[in-house]
C-alpha positions as CSV (number, residue, x, y, z in Angstrom):
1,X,-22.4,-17.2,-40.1
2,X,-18.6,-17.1,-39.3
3,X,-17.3,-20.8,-40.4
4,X,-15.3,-22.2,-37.0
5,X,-11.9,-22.6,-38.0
6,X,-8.2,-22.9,-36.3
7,X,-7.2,-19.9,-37.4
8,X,-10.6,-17.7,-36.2
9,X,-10.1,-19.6,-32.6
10,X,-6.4,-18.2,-32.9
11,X,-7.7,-15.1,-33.8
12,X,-10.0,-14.7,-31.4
13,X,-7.5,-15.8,-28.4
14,X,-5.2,-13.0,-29.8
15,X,-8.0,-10.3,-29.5
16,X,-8.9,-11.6,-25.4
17,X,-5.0,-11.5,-24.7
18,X,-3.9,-8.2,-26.5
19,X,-7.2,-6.4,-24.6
20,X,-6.2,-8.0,-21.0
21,X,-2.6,-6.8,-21.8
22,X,-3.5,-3.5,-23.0
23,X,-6.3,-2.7,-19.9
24,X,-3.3,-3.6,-17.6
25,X,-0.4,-1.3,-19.2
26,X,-3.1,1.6,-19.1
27,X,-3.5,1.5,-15.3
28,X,-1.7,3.2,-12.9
29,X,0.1,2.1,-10.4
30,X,-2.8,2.4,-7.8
31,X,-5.3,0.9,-9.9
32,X,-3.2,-2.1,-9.9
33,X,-5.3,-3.1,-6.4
34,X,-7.8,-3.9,-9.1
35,X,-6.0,-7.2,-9.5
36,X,-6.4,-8.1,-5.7
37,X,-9.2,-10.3,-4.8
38,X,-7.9,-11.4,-0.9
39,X,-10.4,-10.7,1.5
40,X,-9.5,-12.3,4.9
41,X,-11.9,-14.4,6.7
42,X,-12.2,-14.7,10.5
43,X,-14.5,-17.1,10.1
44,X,-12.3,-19.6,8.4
45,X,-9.0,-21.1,10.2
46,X,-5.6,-19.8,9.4
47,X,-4.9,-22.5,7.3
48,X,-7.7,-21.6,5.1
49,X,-6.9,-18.0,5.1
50,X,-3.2,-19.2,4.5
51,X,-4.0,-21.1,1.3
52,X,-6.1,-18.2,-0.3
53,X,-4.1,-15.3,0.6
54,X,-1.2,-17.6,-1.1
55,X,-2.9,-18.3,-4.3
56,X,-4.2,-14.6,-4.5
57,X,-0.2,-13.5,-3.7
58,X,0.6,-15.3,-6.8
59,X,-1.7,-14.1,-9.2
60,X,-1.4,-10.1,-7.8
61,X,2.4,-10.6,-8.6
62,X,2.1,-11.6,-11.9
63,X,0.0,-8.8,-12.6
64,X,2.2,-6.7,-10.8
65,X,5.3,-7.4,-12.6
66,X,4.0,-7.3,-15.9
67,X,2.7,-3.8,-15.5
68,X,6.4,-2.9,-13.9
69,X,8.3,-4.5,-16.5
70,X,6.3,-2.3,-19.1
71,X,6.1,0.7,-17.0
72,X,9.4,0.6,-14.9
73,X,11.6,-1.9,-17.4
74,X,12.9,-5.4,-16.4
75,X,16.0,-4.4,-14.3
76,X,15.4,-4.7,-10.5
77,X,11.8,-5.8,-11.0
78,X,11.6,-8.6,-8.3
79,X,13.2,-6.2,-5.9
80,X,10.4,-3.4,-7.0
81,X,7.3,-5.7,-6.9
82,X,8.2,-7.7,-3.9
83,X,8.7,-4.0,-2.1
84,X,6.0,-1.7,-3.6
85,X,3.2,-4.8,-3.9
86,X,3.8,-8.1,-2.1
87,X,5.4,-6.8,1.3
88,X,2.7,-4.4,2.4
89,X,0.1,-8.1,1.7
90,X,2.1,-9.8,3.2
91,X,2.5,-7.9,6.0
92,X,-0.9,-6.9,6.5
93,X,-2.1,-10.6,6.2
94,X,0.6,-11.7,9.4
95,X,-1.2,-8.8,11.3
96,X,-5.0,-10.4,10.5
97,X,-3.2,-13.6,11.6
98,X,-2.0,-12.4,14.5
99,X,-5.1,-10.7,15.8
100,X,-3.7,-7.2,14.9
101,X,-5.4,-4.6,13.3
């Protein structure tokens, strides 16, 4: 049996980070919708809907902009991944809000 040490824990954080890093590089640009988990719900108020869409926003452009940054470099990246990724969430989110489909 593997003795628990600092440096295995290290070495095993390394190993979880460098796969999550490499599976996202090796994605296109379309698979990136892998990394959105927003689902709205009528069921729940706006406010509800608000606060998840908002923490799912967050997470999604993180993803996003790591994947540009490797893919696209770091020069106009906000620009890119609030166009390309955030804008079409956002804006379909303000049309579930507002009843439109």
């Amino acid at each position: 049996m593997t003795e628990l040490t600092k440096e295995n824990i290290e070495n095993v954080l390394d190993s979880i980070l460098s796969s999550a890093k490499a599976e996202l590089v090796n994605k296109t640009q379309d698979q990136l919708e892998d990394y959105w988990y927003f689902v709205y719900e009528s069921t729940k108020s706006k406010e509800w809907n608000l606060y998840k869409f908002t923490k799912a926003l967050e997470l999604y452009k993180s993803e996003c902009r790591k994947w540009e940054e490797h893919h696209n470099g770091n020069a106009c990246v906000v620009e890119r991944v609030r166009d390309k990724y955030l804008m079409p969430k956002i804006k379909s989110f303000v049309e579930k809000m507002s009843g439109v489909e």
